[in-house]
C-alpha positions in Angstrom: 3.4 -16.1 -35.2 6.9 -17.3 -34.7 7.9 -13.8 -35.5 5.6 -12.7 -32.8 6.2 -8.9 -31.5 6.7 -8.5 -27.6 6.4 -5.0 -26.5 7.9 -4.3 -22.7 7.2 -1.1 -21.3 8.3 -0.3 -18.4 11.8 -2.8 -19.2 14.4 -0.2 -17.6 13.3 -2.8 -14.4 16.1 -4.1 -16.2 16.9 -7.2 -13.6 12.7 -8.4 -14.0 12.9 -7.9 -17.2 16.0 -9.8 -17.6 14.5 -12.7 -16.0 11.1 -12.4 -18.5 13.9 -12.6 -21.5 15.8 -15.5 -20.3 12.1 -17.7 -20.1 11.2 -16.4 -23.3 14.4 -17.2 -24.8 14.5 -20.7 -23.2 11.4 -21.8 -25.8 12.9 -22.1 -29.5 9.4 -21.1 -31.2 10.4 -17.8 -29.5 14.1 -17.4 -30.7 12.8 -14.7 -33.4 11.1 -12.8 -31.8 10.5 -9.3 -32.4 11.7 -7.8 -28.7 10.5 -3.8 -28.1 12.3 -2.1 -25.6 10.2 0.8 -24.0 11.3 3.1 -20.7 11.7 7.0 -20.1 14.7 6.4 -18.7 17.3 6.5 -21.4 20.3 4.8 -19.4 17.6 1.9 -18.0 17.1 1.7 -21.3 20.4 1.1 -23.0 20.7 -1.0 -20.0 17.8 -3.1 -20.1 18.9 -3.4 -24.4 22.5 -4.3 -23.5 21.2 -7.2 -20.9 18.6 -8.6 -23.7 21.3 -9.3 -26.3 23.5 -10.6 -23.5 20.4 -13.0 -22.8 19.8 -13.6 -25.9 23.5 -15.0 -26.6 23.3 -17.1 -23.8 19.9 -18.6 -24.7 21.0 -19.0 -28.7 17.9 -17.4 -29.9 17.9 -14.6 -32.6 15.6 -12.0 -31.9 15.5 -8.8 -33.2 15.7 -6.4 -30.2 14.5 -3.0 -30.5 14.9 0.4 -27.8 12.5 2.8 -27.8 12.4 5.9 -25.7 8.8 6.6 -27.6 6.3 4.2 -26.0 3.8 4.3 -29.8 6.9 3.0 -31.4 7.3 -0.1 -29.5 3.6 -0.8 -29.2 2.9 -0.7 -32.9 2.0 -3.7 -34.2 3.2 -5.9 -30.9 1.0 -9.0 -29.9 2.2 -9.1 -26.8 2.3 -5.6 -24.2 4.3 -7.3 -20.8 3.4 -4.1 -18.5 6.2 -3.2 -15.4 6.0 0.2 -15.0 6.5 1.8 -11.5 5.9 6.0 -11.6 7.5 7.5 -9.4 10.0 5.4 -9.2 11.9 5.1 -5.3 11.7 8.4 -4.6 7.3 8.1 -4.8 7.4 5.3 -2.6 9.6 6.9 0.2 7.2 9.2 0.3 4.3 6.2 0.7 6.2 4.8 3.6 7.3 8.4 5.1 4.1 10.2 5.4 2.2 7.8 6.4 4.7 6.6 9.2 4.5 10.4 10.7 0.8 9.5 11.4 1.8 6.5 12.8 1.0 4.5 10.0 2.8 1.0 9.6 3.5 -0.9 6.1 5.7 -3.7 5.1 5.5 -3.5 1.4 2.9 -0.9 0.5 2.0 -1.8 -3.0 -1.2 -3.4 -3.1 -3.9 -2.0 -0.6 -3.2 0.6 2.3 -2.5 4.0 2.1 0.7 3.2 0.2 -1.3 0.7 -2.5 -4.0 3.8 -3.0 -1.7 6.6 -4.1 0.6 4.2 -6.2 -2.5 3.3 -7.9 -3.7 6.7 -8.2 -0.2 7.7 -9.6 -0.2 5.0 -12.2 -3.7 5.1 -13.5 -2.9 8.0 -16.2 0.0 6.0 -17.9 -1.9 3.2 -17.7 -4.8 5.3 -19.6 -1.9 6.2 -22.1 -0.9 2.5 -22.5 -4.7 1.6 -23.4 -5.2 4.5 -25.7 -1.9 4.0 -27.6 -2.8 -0.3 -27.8 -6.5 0.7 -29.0 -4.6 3.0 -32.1 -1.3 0.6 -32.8 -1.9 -2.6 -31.6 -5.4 -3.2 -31.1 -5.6 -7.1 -30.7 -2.5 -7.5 -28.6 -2.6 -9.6 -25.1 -1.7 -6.8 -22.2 0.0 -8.9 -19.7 0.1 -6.9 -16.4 2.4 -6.9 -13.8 2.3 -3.7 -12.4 1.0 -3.4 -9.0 -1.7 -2.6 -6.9 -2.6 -5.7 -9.7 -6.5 -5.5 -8.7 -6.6 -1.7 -9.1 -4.9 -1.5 -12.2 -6.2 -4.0 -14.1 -10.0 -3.0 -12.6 -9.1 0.4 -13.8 -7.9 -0.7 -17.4 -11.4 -2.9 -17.2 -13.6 0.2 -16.8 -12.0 2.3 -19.1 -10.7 0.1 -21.9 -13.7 -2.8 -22.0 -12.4 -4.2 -25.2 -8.8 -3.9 -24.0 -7.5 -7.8 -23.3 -5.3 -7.4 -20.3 -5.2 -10.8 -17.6 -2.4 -9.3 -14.6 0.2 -11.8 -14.0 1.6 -12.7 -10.2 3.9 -15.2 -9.2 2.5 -15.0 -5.5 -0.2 -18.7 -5.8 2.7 -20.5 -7.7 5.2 -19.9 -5.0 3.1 -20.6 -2.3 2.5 -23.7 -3.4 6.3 -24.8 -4.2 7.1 -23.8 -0.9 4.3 -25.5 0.8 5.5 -28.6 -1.0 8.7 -28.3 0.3 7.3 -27.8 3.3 5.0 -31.2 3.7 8.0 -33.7 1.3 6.3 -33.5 -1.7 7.8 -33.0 -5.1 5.6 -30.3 -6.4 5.4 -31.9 -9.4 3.1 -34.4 -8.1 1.1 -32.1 -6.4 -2.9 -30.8 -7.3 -4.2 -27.4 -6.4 -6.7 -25.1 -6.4 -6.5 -20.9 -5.5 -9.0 -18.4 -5.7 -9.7 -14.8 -4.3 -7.7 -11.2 -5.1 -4.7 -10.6 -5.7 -2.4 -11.1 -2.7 -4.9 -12.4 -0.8 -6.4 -15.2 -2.7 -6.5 -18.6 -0.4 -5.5 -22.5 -0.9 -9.0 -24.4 -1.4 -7.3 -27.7 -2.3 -3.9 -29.2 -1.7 -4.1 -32.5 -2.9 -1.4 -35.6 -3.8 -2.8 -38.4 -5.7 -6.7 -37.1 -4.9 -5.7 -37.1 -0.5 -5.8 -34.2 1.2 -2.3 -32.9 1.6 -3.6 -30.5 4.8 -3.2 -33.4 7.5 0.3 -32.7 7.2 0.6 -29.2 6.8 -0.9 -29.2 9.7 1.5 -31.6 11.5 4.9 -29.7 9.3 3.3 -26.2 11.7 3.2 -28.3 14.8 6.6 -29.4 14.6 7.9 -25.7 13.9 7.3 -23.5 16.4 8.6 -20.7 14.2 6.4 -21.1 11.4 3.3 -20.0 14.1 5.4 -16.8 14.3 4.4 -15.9 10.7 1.6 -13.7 9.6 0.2 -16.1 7.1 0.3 -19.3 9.5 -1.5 -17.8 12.1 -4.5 -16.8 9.4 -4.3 -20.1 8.2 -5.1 -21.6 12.0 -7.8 -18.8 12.3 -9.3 -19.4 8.9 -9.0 -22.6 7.7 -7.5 -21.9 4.6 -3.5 -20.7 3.9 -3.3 -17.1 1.9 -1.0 -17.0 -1.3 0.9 -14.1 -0.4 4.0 -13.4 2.2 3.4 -12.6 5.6 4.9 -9.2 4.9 2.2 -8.5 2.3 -0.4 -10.7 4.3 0.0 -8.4 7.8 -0.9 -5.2 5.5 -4.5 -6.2 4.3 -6.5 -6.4 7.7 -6.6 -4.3 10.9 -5.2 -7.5 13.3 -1.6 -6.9 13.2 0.7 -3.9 12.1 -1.0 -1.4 14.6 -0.1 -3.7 17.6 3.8 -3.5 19.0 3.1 -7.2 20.5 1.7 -8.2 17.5 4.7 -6.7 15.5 6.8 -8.1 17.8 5.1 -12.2 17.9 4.7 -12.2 14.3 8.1 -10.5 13.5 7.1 -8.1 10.9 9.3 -6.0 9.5 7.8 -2.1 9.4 9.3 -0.4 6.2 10.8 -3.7 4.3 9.8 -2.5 0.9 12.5 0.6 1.1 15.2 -2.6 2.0 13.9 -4.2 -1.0 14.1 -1.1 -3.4 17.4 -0.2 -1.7 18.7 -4.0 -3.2 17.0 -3.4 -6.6 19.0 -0.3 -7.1 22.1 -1.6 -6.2 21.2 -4.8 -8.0 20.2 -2.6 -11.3 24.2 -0.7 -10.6 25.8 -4.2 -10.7 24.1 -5.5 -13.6 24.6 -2.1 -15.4 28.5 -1.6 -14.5 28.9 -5.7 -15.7 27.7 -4.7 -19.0 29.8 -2.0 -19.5 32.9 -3.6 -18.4 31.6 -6.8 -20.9 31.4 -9.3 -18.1 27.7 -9.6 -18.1 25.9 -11.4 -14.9 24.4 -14.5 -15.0 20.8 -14.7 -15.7 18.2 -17.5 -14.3 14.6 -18.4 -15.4 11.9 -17.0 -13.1 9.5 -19.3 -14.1 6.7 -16.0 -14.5 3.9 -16.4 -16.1 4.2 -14.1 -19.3 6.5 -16.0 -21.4 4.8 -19.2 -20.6 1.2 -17.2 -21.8 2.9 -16.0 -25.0 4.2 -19.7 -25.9 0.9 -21.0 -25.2 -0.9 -18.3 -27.3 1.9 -18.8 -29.7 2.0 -22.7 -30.1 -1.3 -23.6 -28.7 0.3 -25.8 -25.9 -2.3 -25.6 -22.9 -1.2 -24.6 -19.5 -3.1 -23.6 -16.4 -1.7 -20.0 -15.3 -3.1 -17.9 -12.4 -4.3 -14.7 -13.6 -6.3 -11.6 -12.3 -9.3 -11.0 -14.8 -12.9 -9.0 -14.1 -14.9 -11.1 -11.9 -17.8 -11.7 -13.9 -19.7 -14.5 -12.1 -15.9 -16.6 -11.8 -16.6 -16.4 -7.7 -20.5 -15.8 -7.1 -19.9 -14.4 -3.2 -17.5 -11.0 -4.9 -18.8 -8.1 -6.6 -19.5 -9.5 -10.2 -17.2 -6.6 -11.8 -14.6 -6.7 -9.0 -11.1 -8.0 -10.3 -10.3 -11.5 -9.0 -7.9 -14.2 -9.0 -8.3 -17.7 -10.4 -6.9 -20.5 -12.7 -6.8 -19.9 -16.2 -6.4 -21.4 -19.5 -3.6 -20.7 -21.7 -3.7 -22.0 -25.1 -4.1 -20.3 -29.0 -7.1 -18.8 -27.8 -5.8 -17.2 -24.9 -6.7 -16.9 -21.3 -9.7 -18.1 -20.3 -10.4 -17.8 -16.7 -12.0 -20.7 -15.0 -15.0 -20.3 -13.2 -14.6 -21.3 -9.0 -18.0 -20.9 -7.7 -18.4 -19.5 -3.7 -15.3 -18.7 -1.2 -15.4 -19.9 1.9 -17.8 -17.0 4.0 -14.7 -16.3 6.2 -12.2 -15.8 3.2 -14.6 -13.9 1.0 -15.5 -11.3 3.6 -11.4 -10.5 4.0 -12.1 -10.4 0.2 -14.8 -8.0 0.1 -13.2 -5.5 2.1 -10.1 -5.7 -0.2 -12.5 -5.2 -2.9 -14.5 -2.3 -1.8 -11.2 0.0 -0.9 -10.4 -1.4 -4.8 -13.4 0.2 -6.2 -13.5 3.2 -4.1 -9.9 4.1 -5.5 -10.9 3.3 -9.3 -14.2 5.2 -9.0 -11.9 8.3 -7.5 -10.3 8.1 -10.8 -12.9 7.0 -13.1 -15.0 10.2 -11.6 -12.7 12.9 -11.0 -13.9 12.4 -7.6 -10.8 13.4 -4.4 -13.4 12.5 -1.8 -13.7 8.7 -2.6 -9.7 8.5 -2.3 -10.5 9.5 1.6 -13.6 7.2 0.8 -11.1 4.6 0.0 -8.5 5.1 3.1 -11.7 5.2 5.5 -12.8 1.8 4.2 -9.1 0.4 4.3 -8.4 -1.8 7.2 -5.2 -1.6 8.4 -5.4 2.7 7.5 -8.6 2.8 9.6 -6.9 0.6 12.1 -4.3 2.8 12.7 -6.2 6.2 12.5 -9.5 8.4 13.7 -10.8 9.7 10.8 -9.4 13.0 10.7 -6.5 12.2 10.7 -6.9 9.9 7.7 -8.1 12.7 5.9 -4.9 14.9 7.0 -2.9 11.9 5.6 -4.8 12.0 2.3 -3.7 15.8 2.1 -0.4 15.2 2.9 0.1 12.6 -0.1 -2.3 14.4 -2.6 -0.1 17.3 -1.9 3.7 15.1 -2.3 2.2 13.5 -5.5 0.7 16.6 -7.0 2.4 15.9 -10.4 1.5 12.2 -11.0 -2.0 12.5 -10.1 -4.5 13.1 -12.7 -5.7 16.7 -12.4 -9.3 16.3 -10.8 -7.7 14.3 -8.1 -4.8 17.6 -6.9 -7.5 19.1 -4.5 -7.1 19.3 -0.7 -10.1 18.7 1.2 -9.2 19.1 4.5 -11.9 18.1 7.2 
């Protein structure tokens, strides 16, 4: 396979998928690689082609690079599908972030559960049906390699619709927990253990180890010393809980009914209402820079990301094991979650390819944050999966920070309000108003 075929869809996210390139470029088994090219977008694309052979240069390899504006095309015959699309684009998620905030509704980042994680779902799922159609015709054994989020949605989606589809979703959210919680207790990551397991976003540190001792004691002692760090979402679950969550405090804030919908809580834990339309703001402009450097042939510099997709496709390449994180059906891998929920856990990487690794039971307290994330989950596939509009109310009425925030009229207004912004993207069964 060291002519192995990559197919990115989705790779007008030019400055992501620069970063994928330049770690996939850094192995030499991948230098020859077969790289497809797939967006709508025809400027993202020449972009996102110009910034791969630029890459490519830098790195010495000598793929052959391919743009497609036809997603068949790149899929046929590809090993490897690296999924980033985002329908909709910026102008869909204003429009998760502005409704919802007429109704009083807060979010930080909106991507992954909330009002704002259901419709971007529900906006995604017929590509996503698309993608798994086209791969079951063109490219029928390939590894799909996720990234897209809501991750838990999608790739439960893809799970009920696609069985024989192999798709593992791919988030960087437990590695970088973990280097930073190294940094933060003086130990070189390198020579530190660990263990994560729950949903995406919201999976939670059961072991944090140097040498086999318990690397907790000072964690612990690192928060006492800061007073700041108990001004942070994630710290303060960690006191309550007894176990540190994987994701940002931005993200963190979003998935239970504690924080957002309280000003002194906003205000204590300095959250920032709305970041995610600061972020996309810097993407855009970070996309114009990278696009206007090509053009005028002085091409950015591009870093490793350390992701996990290129370090999956070496593995399945080379057979090298590694231990990845990767969202996969649950399937008895934590015994106190749904059995076919979508879950979070270690994973084997090697010739065979990922093979999740089984935990055993969550801690009560972190599983039943987990369950709830899990039911609004289902409730938003099944809307899809049944041509159902009620369970997408279903799914904001079982929501915790939407319910939080909202009687449940109101929630059912909101659902109206969206359905009706999103008309176009959603699949048809799922354009009807309800009303009351």
């Amino acid at each position: 396979m060291t002519e192995v075929k990559i197919a990115f869809v989705g790779a007008g996210s030019v400055v992501f998928t620069q970063g994928l390139l330049a770690d996939l470029f850094a192995f030499p088994e991948l230098g020859h690689a077969r790289i497809a090219l797939h967006d709508i977008d025809e400027e993202r694309l020449a972009t996102a082609e110009g910034a791969a052979r630029h890459i490519a240069d830098e790195r010495g390899a000598k793929p052959t690079i391919t743009a497609h504006l036809d997603r068949r095309a790149a899929l046929e015959g590809a090993d490897f599908v690296v999924n980033t699309v985002q329908v909709g684009m910026n102008d869909a998620t204003r429009t998760d972030f502005d409704v919802p905030a007429r109704y009083g509704v807060r979010q930080t980042i909106g991507d992954t559960l909330g009002i704002g994680g259901i419709f971007r779902a529900l906006r995604t799922f017929p590509v996503l049906r698309g993608l798994a159609e086209d791969m079951a015709e063109l490219c029928p054994h390939a590894l799909l390699l996720n990234y897209t989020n809501p991750m838990a949605m999608n790739v439960l989606y893809l799970s009920r619709i696609a069985p024989a589809l192999r798709v593992t979703g791919l988030c960087h959210s437990v590695y970088w927990t973990m280097h930073d919680l190294s940094q933060l207790v003086g130990v070189p990551f390198e020579e530190v253990s660990y263990l994560a397991a729950g949903v995406n976003h919201q999976a939670w540190v059961l072991r944090f180890e140097r040498d086999g001792r318990d690397l907790h004691p000072l964690l612990d002692a690192a928060i006492a010393k800061d007073p700041g760090l108990l001004r942070r979402v994630r710290v303060d679950m960690y006191r309550r809980l007894g176990h540190y969550p994987t994701e940002t405090s931005e993200h963190s804030a979003e998935y239970v009914p504690w924080y957002l919908h309280h000003d002194t809580e906003i205000e204590r834990l300095r959250l920032p209402v709305g970041a995610y339309l600061g972020i996309i703001e810097e993407n855009t402009a970070e996309y114009e820079r990278t696009r206007r450097a090509l053009l005028a042939e002085t091409p950015l510099p591009v870093e490793g990301t350390m992701e996990y997709a290129p370090q999956v496709i070496h593995s399945v390449v080379t057979g090298t094991p590694r231990t990845i994180y990767g969202n996969v059906p649950n399937r008895g891998l934590i015994d106190n979650l749904p059995a076919d929920s979508v879950v979070e856990v270690p994973c084997l990487a090697d010739a065979l390819g990922v093979q999740p690794t089984r935990v055993g039971s969550l801690p009560p307290q972190c599983a039943a944050l987990n369950s709830a994330y899990v039911s609004v989950t289902d409730l938003v596939v099944r809307a899809a999966t049944d041509g159902d509009p009620r369970h997408i109310r279903h799914a904001a009425m079982a929501d915790p920070a939407t319910a939080a925030a909202l009687p449940v009229e109101r929630i059912w207004d909101l659902c109206d309000d969206l359905v009706r912004a999103h008309r176009e993207l959603l699949q048809p069964e799922l354009r009807e108003e309800l009303g009351h």
